[in-house]
MIDOSE-1310 file (N, C-alpha, C; in nm, 2 decimals, decimal comma, always signed):
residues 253
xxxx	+8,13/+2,00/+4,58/+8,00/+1,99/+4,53/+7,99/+2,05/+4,39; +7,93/+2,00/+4,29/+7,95/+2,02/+4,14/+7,80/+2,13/+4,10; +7,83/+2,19/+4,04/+7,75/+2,26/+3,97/+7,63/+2,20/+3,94; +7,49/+2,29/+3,94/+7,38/+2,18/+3,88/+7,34/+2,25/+3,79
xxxx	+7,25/+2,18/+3,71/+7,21/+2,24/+3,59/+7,03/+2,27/+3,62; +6,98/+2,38/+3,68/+6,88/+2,38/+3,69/+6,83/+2,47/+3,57; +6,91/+2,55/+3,53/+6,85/+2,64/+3,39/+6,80/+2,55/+3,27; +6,92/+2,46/+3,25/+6,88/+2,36/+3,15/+6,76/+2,27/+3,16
xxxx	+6,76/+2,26/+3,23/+6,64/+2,10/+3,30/+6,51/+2,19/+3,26; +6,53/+2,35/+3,35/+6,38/+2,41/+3,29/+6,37/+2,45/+3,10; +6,52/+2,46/+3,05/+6,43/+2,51/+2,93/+6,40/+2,39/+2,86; +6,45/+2,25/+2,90/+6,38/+2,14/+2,83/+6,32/+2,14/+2,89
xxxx	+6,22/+2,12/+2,99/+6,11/+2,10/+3,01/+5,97/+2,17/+2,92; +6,05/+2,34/+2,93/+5,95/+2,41/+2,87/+5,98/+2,38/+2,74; +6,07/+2,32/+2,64/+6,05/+2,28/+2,48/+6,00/+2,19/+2,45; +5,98/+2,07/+2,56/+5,90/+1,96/+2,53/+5,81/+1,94/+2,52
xxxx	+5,72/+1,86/+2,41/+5,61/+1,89/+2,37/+5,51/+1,86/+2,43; +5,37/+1,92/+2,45/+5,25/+1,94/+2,56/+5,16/+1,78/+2,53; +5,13/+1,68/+2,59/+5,08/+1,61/+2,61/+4,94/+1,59/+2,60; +4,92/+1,60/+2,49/+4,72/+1,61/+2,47/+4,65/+1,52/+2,54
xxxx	+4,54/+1,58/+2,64/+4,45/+1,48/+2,75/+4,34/+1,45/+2,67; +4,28/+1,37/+2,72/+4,14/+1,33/+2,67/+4,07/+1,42/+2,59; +4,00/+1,41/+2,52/+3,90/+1,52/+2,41/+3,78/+1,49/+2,43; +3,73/+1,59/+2,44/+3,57/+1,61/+2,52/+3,45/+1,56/+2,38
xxxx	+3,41/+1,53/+2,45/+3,28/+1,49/+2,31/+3,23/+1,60/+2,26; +3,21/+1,66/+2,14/+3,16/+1,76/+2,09/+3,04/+1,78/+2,10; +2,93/+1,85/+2,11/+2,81/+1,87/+2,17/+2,73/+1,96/+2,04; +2,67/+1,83/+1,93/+2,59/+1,92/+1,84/+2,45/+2,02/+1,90
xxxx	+2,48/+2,14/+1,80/+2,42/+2,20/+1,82/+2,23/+2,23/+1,81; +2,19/+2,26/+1,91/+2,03/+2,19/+1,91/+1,93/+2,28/+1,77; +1,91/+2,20/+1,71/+1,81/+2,24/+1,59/+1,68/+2,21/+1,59; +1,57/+2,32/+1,62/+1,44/+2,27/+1,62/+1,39/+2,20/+1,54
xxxx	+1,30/+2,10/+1,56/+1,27/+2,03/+1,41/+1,15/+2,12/+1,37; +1,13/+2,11/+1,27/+1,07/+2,19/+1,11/+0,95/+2,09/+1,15; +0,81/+2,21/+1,15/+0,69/+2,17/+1,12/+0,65/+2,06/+0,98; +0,62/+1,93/+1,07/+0,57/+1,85/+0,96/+0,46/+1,88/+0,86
xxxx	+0,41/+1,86/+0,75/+0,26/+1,88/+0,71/+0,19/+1,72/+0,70; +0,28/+1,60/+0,74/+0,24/+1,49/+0,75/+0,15/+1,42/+0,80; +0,09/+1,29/+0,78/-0,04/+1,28/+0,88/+0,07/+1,21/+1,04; -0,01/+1,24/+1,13/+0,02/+1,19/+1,23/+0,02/+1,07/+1,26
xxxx	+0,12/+1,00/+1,35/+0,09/+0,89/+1,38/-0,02/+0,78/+1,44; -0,09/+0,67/+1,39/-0,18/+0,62/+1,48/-0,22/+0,62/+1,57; -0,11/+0,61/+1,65/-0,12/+0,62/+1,80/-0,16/+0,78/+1,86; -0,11/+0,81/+1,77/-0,11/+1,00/+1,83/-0,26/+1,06/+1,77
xxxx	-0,30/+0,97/+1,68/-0,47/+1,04/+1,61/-0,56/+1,00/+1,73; -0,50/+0,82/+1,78/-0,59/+0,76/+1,82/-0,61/+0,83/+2,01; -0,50/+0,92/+2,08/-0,48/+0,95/+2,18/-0,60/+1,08/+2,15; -0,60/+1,17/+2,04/-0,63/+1,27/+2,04/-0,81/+1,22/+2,01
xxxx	-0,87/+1,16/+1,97/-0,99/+1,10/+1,92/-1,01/+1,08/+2,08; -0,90/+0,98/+2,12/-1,01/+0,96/+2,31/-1,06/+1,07/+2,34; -0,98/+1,21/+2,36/-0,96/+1,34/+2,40/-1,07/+1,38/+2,36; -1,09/+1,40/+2,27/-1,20/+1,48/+2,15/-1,32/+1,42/+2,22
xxxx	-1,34/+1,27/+2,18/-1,48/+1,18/+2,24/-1,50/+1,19/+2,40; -1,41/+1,27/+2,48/-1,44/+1,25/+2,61/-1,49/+1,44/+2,64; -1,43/+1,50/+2,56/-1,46/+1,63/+2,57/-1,60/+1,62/+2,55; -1,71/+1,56/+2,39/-1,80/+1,60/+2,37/-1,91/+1,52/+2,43
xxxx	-1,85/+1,42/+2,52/-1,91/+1,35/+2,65/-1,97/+1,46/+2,77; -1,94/+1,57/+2,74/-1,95/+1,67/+2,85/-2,11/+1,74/+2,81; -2,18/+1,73/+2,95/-2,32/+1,78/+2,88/-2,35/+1,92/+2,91; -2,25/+2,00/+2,96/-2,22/+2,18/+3,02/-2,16/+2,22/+2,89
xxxx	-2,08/+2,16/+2,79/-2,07/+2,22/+2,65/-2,09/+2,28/+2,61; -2,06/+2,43/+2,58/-2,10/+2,51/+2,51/-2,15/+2,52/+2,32; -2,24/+2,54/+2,30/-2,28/+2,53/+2,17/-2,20/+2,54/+2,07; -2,13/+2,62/+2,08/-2,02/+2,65/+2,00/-1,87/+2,57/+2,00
xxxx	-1,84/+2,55/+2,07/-1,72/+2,46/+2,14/-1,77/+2,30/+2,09; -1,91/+2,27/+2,17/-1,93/+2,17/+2,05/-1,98/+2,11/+1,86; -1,98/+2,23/+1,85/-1,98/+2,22/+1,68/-1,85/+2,24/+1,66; -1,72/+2,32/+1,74/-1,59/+2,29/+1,61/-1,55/+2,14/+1,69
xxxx	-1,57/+2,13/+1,82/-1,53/+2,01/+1,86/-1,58/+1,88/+1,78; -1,72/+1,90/+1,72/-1,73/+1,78/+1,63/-1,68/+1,80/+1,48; -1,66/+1,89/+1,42/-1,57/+1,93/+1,31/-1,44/+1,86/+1,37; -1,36/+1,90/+1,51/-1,25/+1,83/+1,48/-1,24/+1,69/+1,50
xxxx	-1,36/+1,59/+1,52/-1,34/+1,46/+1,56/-1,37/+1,43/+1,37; -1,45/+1,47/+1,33/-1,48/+1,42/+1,17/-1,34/+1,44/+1,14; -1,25/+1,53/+1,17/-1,14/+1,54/+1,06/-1,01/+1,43/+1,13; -1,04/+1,40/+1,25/-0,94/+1,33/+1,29/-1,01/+1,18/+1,26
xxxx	-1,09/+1,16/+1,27/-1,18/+1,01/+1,21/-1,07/+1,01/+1,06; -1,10/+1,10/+1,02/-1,04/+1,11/+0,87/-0,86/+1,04/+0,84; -0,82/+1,13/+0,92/-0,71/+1,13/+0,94/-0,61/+0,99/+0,96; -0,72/+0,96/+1,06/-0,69/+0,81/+1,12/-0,69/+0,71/+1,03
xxxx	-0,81/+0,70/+0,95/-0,83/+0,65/+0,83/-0,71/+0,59/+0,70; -0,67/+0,74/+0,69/-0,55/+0,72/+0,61/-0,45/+0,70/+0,68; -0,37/+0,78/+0,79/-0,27/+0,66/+0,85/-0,31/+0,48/+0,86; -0,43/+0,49/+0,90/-0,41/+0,31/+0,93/-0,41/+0,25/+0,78
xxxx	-0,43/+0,36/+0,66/-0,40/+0,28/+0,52/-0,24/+0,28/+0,47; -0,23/+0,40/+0,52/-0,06/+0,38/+0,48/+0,02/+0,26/+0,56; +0,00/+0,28/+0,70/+0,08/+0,16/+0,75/+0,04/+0,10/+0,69; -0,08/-0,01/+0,66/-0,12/-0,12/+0,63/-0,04/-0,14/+0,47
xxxx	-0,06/-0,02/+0,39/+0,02/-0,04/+0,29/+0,17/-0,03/+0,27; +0,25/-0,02/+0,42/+0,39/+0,01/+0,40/+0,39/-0,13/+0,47; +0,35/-0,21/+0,53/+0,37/-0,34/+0,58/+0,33/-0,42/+0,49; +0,25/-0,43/+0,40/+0,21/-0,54/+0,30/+0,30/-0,53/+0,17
xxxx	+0,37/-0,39/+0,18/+0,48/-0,37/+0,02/+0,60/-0,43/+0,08; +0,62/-0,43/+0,22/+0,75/-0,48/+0,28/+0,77/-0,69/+0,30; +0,66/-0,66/+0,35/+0,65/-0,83/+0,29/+0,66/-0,89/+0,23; +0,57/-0,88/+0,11/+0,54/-0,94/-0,05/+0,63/-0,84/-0,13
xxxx	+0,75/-0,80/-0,10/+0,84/-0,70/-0,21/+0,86/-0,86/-0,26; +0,92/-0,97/-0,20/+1,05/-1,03/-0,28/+0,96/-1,16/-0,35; +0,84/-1,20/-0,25/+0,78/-1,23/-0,36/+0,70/-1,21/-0,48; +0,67/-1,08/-0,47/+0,63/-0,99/-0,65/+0,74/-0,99/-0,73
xxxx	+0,85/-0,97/-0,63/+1,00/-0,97/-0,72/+0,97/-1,06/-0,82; +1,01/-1,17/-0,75/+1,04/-1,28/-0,83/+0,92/-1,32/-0,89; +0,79/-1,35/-0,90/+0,75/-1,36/-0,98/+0,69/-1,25/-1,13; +0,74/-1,14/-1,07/+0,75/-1,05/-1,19/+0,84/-1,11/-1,31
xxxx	+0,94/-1,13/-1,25/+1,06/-1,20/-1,33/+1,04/-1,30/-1,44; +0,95/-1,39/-1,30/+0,94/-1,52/-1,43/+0,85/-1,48/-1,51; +0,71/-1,40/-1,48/+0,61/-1,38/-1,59/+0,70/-1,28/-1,69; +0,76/-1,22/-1,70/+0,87/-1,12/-1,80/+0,96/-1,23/-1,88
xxxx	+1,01/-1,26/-1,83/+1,08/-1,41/-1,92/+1,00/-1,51/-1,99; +0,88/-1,53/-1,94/+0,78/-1,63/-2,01/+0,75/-1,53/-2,11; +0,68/-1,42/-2,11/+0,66/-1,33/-2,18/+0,74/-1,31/-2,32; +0,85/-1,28/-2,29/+0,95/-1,25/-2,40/+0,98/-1,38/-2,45
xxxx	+0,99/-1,50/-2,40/+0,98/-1,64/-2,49/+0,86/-1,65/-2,56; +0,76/-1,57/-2,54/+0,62/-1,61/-2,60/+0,62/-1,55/-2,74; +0,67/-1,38/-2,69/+0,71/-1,32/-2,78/+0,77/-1,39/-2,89; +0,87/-1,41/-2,86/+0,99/-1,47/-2,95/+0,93/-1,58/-3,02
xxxx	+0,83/-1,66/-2,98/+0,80/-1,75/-3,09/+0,69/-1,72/-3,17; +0,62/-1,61/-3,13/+0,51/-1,57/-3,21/+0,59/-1,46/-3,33; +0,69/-1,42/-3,29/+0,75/-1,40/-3,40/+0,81/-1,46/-3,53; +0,87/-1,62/-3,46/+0,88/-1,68/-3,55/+0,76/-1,78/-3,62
xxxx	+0,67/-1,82/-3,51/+0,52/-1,86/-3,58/+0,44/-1,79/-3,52; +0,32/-1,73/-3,58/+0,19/-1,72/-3,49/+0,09/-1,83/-3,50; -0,01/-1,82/-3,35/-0,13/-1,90/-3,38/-0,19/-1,83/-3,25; -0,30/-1,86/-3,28/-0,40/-1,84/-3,14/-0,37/-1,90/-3,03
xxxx	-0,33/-2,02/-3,00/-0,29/-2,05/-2,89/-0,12/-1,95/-2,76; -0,07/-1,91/-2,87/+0,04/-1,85/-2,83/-0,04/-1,73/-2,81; -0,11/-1,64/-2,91/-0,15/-1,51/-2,87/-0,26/-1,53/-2,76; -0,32/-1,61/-2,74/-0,40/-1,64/-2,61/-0,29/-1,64/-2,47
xxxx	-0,18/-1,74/-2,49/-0,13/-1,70/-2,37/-0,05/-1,59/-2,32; +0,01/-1,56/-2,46/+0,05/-1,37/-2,41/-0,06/-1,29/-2,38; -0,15/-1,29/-2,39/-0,29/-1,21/-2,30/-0,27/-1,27/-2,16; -0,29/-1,36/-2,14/-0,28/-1,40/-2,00/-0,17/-1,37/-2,00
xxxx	-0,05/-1,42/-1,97/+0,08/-1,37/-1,92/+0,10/-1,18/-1,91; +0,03/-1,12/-2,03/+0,01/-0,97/-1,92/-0,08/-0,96/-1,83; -0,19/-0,99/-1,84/-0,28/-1,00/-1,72/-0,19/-1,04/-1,63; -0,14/-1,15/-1,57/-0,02/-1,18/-1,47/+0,03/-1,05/-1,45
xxxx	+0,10/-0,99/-1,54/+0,18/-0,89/-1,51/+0,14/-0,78/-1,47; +0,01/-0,73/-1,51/-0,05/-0,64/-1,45/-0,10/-0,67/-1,32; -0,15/-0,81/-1,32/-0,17/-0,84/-1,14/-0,06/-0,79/-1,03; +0,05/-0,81/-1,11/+0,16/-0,84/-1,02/+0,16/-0,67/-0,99
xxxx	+0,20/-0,59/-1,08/+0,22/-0,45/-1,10/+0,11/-0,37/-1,03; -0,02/-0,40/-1,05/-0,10/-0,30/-0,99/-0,17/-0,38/-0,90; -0,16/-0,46/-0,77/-0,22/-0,53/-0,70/-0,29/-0,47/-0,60; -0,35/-0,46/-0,57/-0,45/-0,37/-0,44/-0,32/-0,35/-0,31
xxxx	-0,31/-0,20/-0,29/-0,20/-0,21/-0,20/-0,22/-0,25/-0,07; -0,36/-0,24/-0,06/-0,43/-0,27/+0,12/-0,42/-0,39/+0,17; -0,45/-0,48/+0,04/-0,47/-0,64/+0,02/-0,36/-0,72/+0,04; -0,37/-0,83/+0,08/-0,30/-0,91/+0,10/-0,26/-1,04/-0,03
xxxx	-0,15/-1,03/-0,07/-0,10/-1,05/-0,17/-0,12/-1,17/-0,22; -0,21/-1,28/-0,28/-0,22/-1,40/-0,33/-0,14/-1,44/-0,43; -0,05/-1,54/-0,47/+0,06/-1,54/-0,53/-0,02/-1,60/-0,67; +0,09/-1,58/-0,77/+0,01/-1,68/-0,87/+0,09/-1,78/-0,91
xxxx	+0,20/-1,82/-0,85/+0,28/-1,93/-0,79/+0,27/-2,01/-0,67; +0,15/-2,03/-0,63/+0,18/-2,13/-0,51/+0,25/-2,25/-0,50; +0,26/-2,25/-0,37/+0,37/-2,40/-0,39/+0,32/-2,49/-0,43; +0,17/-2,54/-0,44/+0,22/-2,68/-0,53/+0,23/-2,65/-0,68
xxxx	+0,23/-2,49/-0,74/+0,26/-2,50/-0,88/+0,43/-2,50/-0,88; +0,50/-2,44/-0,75/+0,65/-2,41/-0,80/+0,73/-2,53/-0,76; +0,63/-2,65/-0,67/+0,71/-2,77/-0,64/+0,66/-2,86/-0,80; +0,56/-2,86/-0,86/+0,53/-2,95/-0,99/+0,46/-3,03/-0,93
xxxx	+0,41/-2,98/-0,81/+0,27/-3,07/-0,81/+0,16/-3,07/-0,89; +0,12/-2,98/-0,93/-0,01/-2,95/-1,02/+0,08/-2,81/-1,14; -0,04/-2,87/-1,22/+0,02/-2,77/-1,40/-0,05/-2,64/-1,33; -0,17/-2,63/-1,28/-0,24/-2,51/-1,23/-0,26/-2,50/-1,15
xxxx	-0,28/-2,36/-1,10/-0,25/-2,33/-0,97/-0,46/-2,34/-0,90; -0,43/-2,34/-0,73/-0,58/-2,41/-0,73/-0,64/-2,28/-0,72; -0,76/-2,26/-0,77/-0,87/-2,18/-0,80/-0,90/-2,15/-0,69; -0,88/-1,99/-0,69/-0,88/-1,87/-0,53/-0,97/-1,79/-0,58
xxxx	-1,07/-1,76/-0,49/-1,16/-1,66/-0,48/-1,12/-1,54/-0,52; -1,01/-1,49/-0,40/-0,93/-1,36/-0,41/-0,86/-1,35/-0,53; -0,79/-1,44/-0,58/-0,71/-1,42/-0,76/-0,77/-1,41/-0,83; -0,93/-1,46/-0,84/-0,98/-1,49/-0,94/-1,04/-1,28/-0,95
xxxx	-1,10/-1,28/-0,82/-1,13/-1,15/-0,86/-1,05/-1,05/-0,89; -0,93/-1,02/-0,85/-0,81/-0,92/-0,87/-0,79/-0,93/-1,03; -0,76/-1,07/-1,11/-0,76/-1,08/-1,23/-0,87/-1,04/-1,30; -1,01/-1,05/-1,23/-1,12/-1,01/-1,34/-1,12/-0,85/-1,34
xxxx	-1,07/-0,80/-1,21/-1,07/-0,63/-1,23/-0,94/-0,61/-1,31; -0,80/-0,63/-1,33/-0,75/-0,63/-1,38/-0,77/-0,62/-1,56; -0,84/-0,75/-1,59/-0,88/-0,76/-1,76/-0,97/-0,68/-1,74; -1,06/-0,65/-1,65/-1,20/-0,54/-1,73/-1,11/-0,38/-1,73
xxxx	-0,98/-0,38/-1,63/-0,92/-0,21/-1,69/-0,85/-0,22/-1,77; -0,78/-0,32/-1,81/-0,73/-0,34/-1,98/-0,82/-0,33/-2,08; -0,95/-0,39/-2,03/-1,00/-0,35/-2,16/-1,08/-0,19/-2,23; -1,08/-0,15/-2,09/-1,10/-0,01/-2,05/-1,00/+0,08/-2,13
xxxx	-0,87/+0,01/-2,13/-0,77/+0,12/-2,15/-0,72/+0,19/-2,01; -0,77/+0,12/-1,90/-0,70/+0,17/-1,78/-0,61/+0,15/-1,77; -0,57/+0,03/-1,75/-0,46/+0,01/-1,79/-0,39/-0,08/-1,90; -0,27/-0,09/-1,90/-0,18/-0,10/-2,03/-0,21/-0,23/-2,07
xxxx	-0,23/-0,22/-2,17/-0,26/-0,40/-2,29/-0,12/-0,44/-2,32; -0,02/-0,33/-2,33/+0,15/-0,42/-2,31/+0,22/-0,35/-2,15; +0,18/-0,42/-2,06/+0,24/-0,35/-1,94/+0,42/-0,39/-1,96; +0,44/-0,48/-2,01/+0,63/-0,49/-2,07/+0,64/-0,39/-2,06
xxxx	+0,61/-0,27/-2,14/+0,61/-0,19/-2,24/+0,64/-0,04/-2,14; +0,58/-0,06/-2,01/+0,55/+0,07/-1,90/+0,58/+0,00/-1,78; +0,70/-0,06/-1,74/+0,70/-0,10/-1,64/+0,73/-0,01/-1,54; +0,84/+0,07/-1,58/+0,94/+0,17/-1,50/+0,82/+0,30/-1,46
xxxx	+0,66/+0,32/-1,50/+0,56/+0,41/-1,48/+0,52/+0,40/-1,36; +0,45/+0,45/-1,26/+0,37/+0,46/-1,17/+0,31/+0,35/-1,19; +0,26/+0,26/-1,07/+0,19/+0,12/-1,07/+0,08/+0,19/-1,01; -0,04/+0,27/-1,05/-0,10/+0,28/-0,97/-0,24/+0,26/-1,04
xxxx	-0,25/+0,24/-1,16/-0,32/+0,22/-1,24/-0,42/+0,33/-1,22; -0,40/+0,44/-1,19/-0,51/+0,58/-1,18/-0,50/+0,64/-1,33; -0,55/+0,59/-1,46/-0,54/+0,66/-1,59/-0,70/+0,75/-1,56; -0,73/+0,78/-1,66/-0,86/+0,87/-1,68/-0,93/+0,75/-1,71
xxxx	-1,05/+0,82/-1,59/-1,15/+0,70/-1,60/-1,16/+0,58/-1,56; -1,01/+0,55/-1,44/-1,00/+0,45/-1,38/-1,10/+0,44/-1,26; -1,13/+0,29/-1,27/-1,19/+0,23/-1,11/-1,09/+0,19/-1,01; -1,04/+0,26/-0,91/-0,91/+0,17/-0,83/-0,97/+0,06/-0,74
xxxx	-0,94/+0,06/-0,72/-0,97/-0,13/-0,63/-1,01/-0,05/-0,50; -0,98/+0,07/-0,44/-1,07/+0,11/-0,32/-1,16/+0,17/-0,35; -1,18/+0,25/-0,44/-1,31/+0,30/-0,49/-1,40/+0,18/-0,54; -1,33/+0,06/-0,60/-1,48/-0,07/-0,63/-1,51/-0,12/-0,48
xxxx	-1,41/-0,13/-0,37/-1,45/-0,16/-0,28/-1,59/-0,01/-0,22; -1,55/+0,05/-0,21/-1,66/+0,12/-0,14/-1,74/+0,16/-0,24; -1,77/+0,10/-0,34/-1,88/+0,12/-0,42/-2,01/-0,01/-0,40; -1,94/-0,11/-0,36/-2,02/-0,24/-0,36/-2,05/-0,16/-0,17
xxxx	-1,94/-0,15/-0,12/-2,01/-0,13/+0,03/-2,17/-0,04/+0,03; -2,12/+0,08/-0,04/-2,21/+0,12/-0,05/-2,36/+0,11/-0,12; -2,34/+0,00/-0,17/-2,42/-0,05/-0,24/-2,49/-0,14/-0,14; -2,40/-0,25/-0,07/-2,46/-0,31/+0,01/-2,55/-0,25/+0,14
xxxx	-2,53/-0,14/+0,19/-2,58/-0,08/+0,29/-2,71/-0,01/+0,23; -2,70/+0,09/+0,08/-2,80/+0,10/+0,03/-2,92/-0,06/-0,01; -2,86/-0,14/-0,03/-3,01/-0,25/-0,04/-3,03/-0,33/+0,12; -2,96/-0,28/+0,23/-3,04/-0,31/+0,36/-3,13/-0,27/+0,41
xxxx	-3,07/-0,08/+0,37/-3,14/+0,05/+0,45/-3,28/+0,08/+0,37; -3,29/+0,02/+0,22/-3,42/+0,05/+0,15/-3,51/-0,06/+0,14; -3,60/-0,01/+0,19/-3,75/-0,03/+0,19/-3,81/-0,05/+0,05; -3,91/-0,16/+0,06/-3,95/-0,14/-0,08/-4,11/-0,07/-0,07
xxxx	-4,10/+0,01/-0,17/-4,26/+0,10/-0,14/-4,37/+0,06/-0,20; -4,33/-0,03/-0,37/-4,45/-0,06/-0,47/-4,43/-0,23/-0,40; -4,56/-0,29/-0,43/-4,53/-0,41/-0,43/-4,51/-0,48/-0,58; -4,45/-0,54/-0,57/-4,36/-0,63/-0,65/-4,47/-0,71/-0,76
xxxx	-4,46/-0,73/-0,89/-4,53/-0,78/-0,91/-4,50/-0,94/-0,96; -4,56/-1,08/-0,99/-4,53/-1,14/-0,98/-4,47/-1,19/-1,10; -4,36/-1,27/-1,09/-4,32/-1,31/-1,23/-4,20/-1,19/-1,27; -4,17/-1,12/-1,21/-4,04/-0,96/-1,22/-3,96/-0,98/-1,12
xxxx	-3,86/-1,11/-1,11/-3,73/-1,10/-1,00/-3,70/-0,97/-1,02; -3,63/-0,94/-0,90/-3,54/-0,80/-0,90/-3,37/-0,90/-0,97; -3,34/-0,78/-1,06/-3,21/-0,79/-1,10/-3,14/-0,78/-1,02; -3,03/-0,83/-1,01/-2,88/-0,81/-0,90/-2,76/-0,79/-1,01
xxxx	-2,71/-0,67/-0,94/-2,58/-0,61/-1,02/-2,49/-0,71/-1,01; -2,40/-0,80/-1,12/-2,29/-0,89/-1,07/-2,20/-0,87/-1,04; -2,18/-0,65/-1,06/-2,01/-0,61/-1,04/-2,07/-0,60/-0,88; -2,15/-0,56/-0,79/-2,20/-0,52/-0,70/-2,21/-0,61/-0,62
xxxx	-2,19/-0,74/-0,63/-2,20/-0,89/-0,57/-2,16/-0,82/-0,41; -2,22/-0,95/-0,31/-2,14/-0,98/-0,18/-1,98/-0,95/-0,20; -1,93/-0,95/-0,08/-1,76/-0,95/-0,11/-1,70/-1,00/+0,02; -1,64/-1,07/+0,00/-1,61/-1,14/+0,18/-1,48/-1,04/+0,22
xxxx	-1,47/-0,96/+0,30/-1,39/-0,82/+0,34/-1,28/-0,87/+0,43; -1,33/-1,03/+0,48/-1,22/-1,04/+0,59/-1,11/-1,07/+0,55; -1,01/-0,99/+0,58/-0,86/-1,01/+0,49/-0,76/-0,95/+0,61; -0,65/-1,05/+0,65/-0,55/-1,01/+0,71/-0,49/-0,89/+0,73
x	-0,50/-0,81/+0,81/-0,42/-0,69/+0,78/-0,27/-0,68/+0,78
């Protein structure tokens, strides 16, 4: 019977190298999240508003309990307010991004050709349409963010069906608030000139497009709710404001 080598067998075993098993998933470590100062979600204003409206539904209410409880429905009315404006305005910038894109572009390029030849001739007709062509530009740049975006390219102007595009209610008014803050100085008479600025057209002394909105509203509510006290005498229409006009509100959200 021969010799065995059991010494040997163990010290290679023990020099051979250890066999790494499976690796455990690492387990990050839990970080509380950091108090928002943000507004809340719609859904979450609009759960808390049931709550609130069902609380002050209670007719055992204490006097007190119900004055902050209606303090906190005014502030969540509020609240709600501007969440449903921001969504509304993060879904209408996500839509119409690529077609403002592109028509930014072409009115910038027409622009700078208009340029270029009123440098080499002027006339009225050329400086007439560089007025318009920023107006374009400022449409494009400062368009009502709530609003639903009216192109000033529609397809039958970009197929060459018609030289002009067809006459819109909604364009026509956006562009007349537009030229009346240019001429204001609200905003920029060379918008080229400020593109890379805030589009928000808030200069000193600006009208924004939600403040004209709730100026006519309120206007319209004041000539429902008032009464007339003198009678009227014959041959004296009542004047009507034309910035103050009706305004047809129904607009896609």
């Amino acid at each position: 019977m021969g010799p065995t080598r059991t010494k040997a067998r163990r010290v290679d075993a023990e020099s051979a190298p250890v066999e790494a098993g499976p690796s455990k998933p690492r387990t990050k470590p839990y970080k509380q999240s950091q108090p928002s100062s943000a507004t809340p979600g719609v859904q979450k204003l609009k759960s808390s508003l049931r709550q609130t409206r069902r609380l002050l539904a209670k007719d055992n209410l204490a006097a007190d309990v119900r004055v902050e409880t209606e303090r906190r429905l005014r502030a969540l009315e509020a609240d709600l307010e501007v969440a449903e404006s921001s969504k509304k305005e993060r879904t209408l910038a996500v839509r119409y991004h690529k077609v403002k894109f592109f028509e930014r572009q072409k009115v910038v390029r027409k622009l700078n050709q208009t340029k270029k030849k009123i440098a080499a001739e002027d006339s009225p007709e050329l400086q007439s349409t560089l007025h318009d062509l920023r107006v374009d530009l400022n449409y494009i740049l400062h368009y009502p963010k709530t609003k639903k975006y009216i192109s000033l390219f529609p397809p039958e102007l970009r197929n060459g069906e018609a030289e002009e595009p067809v006459s819109d209610a909604g364009r026509d008014e956006v562009r007349a608030w537009v030229v009346s803050q240019m001429e204001s100085g609200d905003l920029s008479a060379e918008p080229e000139l400020h593109m890379d600025e805030p589009k928000d057209g808030s200069g000193a002394g600006a009208v924004s497009w939600g403040d004209r909105q709730q100026q006519k509203q309120k206007k319209k509510k004041k000539n429902q709710n008032e009464e007339p006290h003198d009678v009227e005498e014959p041959g004296e229409p009542e004047q009507e404001d034309a910035f103050f006009g009706d305004d047809d509100d129904d607009e896609d959200a």
